[in-house]
C-alpha positions as CSV (number, residue, x, y, z in Angstrom):
1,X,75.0,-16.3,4.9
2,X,74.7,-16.1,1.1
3,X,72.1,-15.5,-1.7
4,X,73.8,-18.3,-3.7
5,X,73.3,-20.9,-0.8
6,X,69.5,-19.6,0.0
7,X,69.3,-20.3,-3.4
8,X,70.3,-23.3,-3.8
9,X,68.5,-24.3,-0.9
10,X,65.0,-22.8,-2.6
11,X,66.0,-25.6,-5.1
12,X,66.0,-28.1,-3.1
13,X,63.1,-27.6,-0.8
14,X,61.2,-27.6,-4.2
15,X,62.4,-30.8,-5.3
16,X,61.7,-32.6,-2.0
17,X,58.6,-30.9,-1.6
């Protein structure tokens, strides 16, 4: 895995949170 996609993901989950 990469720290670019968890980040991205972090991202996201805030936005639909």
């Amino acid at each position: 895995m990469g720290e670019e996609e968890c980040i991205l993901n972090n991202i996201l989950n805030s936005q639909w949170d």
